[in-house]
BAFI-3210 file (N, C-alpha, C; in Angstrom, 3 decimals, decimal comma, padded with zeros to 6 digits):
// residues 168
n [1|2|3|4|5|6|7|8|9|10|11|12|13|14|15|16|17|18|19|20|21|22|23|24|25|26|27|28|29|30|31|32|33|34|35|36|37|38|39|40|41|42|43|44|45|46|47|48|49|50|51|52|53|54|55|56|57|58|59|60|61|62|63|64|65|66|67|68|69|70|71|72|73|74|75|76|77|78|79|80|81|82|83|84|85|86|87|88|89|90|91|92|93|94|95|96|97|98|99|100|101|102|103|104|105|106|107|108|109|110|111|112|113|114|115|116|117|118|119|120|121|122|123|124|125|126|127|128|129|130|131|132|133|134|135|136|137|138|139|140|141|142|143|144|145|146|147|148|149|150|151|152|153|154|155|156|157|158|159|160|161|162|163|164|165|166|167|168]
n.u [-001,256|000,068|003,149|005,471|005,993|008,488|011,868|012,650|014,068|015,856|016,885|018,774|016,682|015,430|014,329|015,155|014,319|014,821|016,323|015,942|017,697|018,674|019,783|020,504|019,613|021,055|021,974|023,269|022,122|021,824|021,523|018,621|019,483|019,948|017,680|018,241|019,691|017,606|018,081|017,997|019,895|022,396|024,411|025,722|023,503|023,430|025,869|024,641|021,607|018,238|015,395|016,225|016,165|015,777|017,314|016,060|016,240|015,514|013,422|012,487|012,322|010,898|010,221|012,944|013,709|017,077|017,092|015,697|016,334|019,259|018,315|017,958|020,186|021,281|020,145|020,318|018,437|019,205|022,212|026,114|026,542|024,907|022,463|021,867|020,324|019,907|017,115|017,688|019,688|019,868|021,210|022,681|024,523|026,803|025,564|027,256|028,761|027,578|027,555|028,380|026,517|027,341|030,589|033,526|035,417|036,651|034,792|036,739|039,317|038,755|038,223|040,205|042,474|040,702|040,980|043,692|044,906|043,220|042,790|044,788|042,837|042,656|041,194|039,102|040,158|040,638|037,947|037,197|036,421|037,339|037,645|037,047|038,676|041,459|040,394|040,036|042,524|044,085|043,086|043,926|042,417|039,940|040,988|041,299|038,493|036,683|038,184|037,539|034,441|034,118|035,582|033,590|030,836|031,947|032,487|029,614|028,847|027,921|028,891|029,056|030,803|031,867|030,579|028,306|027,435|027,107|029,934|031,810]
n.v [061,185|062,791|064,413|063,850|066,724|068,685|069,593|072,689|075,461|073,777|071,660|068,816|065,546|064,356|061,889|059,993|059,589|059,240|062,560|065,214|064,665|061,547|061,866|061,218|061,065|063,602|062,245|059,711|057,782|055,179|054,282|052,122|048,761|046,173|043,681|040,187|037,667|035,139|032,388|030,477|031,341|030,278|031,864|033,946|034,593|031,978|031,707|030,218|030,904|030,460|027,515|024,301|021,245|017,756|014,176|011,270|007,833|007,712|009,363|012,987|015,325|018,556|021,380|022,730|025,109|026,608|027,108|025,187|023,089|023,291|022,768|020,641|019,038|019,571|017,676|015,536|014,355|014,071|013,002|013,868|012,781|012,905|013,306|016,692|019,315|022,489|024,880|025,899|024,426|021,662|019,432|017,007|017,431|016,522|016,954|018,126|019,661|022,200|025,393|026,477|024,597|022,204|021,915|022,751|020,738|017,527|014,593|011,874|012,918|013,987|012,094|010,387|011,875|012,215|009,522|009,149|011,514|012,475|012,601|014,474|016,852|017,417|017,253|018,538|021,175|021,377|020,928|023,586|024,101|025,836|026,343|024,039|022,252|023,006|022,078|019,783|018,918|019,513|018,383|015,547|014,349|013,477|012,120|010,186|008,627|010,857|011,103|009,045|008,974|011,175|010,246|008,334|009,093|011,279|009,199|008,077|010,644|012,523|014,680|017,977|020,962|023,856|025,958|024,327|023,258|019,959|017,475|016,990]
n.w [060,570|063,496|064,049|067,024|068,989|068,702|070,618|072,320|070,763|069,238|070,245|070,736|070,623|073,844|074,387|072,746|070,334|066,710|065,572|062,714|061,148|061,753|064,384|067,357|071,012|073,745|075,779|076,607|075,321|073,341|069,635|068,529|068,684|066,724|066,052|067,819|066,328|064,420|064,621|066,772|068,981|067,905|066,923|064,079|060,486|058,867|055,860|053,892|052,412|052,773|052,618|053,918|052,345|053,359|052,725|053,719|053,959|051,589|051,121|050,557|053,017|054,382|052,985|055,403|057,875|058,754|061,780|062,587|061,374|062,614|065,005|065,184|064,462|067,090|068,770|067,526|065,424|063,039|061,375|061,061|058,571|057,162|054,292|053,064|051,336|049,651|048,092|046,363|044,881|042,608|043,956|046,326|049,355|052,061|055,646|057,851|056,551|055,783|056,962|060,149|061,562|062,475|064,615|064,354|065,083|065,278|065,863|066,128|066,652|068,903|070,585|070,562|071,953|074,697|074,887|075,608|076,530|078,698|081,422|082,080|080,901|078,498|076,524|077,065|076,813|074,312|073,242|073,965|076,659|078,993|081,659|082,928|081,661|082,959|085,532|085,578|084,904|087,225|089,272|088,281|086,363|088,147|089,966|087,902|087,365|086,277|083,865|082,701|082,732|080,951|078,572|077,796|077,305|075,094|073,692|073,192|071,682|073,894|074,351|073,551|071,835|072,687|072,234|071,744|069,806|067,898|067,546|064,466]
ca.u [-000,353|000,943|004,637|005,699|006,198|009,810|012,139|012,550|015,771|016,465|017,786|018,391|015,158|016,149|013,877|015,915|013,982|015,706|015,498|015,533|019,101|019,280|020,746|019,862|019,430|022,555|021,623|024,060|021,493|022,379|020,700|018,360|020,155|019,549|017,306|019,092|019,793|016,728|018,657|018,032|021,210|023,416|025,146|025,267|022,715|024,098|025,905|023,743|019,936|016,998|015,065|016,525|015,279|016,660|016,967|015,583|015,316|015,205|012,109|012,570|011,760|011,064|011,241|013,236|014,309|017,567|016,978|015,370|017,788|020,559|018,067|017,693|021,325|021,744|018,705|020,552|017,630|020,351|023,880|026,886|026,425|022,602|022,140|021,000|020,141|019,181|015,948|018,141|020,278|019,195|022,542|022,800|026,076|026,835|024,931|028,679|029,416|026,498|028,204|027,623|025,932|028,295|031,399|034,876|035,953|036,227|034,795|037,215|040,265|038,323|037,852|041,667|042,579|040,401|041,627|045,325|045,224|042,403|043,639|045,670|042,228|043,287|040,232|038,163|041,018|040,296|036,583|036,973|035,900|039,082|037,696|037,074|040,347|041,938|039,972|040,221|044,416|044,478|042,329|043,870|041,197|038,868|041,540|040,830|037,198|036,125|038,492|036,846|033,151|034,237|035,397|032,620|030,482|032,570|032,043|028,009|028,389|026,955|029,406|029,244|031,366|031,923|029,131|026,714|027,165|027,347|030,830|031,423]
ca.v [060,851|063,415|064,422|064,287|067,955|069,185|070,301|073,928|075,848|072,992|070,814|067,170|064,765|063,376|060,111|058,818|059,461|060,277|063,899|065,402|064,391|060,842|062,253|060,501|062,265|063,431|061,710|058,448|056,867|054,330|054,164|051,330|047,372|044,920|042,710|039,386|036,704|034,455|030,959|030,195|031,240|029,601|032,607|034,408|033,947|031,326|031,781|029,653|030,895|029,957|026,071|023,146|019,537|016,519|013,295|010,180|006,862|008,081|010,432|014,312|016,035|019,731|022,533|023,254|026,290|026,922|027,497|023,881|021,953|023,498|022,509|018,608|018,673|019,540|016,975|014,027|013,924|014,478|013,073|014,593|012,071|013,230|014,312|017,611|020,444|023,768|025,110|026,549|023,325|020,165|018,595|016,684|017,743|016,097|018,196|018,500|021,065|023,180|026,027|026,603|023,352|021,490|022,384|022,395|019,702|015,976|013,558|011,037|013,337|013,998|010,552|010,010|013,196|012,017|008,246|009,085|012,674|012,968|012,403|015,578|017,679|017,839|016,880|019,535|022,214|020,902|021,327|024,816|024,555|025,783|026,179|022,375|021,660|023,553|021,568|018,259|019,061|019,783|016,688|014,580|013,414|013,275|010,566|009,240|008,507|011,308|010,520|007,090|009,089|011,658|009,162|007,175|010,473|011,639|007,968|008,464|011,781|013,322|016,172|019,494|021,636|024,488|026,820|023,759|022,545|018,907|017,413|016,170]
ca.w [061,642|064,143|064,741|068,283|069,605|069,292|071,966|071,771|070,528|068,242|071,068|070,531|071,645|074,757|074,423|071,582|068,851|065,679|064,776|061,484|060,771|062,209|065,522|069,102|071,993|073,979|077,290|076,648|074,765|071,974|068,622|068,582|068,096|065,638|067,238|067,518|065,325|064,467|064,352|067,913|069,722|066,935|065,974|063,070|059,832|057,789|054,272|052,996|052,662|051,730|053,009|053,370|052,457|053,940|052,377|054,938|053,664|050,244|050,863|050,572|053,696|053,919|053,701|056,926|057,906|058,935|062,906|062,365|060,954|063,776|066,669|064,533|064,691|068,410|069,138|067,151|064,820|061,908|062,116|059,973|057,054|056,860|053,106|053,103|050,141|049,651|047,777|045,380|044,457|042,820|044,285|048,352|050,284|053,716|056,866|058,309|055,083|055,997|057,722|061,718|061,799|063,292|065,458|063,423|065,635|065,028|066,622|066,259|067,464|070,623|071,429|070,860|072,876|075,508|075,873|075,344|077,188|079,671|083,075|081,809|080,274|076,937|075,684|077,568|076,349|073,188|073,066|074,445|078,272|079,645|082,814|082,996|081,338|084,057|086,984|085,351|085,083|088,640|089,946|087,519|085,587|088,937|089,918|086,606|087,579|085,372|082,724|082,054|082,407|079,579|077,415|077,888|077,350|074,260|072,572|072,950|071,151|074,429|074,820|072,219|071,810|073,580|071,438|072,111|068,345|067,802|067,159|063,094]
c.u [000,274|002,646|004,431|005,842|007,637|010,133|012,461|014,153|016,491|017,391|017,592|017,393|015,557|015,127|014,278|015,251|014,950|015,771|015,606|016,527|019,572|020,189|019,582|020,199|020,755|022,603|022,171|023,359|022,059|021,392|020,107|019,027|019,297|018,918|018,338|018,972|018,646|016,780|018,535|019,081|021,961|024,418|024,717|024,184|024,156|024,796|025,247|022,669|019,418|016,403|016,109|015,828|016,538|015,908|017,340|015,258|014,927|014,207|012,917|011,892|011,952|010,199|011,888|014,378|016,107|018,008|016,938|016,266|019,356|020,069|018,032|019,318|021,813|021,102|019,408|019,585|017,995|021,666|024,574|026,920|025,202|023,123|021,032|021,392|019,657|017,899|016,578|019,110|019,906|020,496|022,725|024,586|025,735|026,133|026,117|029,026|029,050|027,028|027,568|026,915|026,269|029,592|032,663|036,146|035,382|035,945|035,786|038,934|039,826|038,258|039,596|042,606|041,962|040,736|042,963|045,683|044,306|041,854|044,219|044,378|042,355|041,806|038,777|039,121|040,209|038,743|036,485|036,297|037,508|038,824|037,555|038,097|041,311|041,409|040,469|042,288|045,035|044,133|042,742|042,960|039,990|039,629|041,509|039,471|036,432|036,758|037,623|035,195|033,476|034,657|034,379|031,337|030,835|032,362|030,608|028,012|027,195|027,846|029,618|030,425|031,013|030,732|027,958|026,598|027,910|028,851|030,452|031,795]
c.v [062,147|063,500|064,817|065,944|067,438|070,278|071,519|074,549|074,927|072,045|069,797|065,954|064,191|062,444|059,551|058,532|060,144|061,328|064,043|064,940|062,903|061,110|061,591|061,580|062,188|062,916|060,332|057,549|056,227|054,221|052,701|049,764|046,581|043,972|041,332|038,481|035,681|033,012|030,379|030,122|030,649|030,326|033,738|034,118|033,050|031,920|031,294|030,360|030,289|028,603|025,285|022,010|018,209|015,005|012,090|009,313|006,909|008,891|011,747|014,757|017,213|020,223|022,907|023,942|026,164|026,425|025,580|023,123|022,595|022,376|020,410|017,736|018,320|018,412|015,336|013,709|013,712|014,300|013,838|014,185|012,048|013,895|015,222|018,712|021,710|023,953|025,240|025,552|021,941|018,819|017,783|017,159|016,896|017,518|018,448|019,828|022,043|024,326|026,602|025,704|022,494|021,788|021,595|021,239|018,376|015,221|012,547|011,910|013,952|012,988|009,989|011,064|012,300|010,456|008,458|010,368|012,928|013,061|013,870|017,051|018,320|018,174|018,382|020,909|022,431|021,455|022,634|024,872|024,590|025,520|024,750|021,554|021,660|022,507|020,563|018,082|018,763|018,826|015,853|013,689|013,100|011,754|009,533|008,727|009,305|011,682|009,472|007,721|010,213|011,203|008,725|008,386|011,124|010,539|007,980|009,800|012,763|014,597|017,278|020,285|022,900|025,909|025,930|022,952|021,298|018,627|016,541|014,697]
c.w [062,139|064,637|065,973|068,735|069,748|070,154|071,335|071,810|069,667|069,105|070,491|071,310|072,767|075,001|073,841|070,595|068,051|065,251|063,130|060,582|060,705|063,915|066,557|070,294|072,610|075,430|077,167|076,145|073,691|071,037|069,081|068,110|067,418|066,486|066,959|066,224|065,417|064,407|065,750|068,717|068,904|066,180|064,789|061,909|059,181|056,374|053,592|053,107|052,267|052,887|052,859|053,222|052,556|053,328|053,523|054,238|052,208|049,845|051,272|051,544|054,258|053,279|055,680|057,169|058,708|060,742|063,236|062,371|061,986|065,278|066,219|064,794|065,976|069,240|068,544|066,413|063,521|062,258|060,700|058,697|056,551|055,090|053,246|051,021|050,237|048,724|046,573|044,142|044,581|043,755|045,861|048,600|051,723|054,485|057,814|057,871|055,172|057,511|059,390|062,030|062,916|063,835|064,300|063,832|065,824|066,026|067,277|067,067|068,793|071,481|071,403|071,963|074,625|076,192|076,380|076,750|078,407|080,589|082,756|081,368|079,543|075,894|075,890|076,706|074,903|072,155|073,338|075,626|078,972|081,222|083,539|082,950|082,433|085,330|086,379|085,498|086,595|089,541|088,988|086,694|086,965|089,645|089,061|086,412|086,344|083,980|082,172|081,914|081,168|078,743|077,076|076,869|075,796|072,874|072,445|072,338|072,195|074,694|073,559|072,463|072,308|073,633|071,549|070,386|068,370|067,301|065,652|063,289]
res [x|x|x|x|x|x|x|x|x|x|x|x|x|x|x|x|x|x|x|x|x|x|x|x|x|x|x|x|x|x|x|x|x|x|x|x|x|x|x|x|x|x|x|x|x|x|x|x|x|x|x|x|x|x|x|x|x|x|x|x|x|x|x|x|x|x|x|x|x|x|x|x|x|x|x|x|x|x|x|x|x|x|x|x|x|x|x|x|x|x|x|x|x|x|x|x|x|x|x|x|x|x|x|x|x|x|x|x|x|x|x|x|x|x|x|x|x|x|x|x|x|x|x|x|x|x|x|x|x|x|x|x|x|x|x|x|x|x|x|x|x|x|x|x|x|x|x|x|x|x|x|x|x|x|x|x|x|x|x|x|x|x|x|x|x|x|x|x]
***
């Protein structure tokens, strides 16, 4: 394998290779980034690693990765009382417990938020769409029209939270 040809005088590379030191070139370049996270937009990796297997019906199914079991969640193919496990533990935990899974906000105080408060856009506050919260405040709930469809909306478990992760 050939080394590139260095610049002369001991300058620093200006394509952004590393020289002999770790040093990047001095042309405003940035060291190379971490490519992203492999969970499909979900954030960080998990604390947990490893597979999981999900118990259905009393059958073990699995291994499924991580990325998987987020998009099963977002998909409704897995609700929060799903028994799930790791590879590593013979034990089930709720799929609620399973960190970044599911959004740290309850179901059931969204749906009270939103009957009680959401003519006012409490419920949107709530969830984290401020900018929604904010309109819905100002139109009163859509004249209340779209109070009664985000309730409605909120009781089907069709609205996420504000990261897109299912409510528990």
């Amino acid at each position: 394998m050939t080394q590139p040809p260095t610049p002369p005088n001991g300058a620093p590379d200006p394509y952004g290779q590393a020289g002999p030191y770790g040093h990047y070139g001095h042309y405003g370049q940035q060291p190379p980034q971490a490519p992203p996270a492999p969970y499909g937009g979900y954030g960080a990796p998990p604390p947990i690693a490893g597979p999981f297997f999900i118990s259905y019906l009393g059958q073990e199914q699995g291994p499924v990765e991580y990325g998987q079991l987020a998009h099963m969640a977002v998909t409704g193919q897995i609700k929060p009382d799903t028994a799930v496990r790791t590879a590593e533990s013979p034990h089930y935990g709720l799929a609620k417990d399973v960190p970044g899974l599911y959004s740290d906000k309850e179901w059931l105080t969204t749906v009270l938020l939103s009957w009680l408060l959401g003519t006012f856009g409490v419920d949107r506050f709530f969830l984290g769409y401020t900018g929604l919260g904010v309109a819905k405040l100002l139109t009163c709930g859509g004249l209340g029209v779209w109070s009664i469809i985000d309730l409605v909306l909120v009781l089907l478990r069709k609205i996420p939270d504000a990261q897109g992760r299912p409510l528990r």
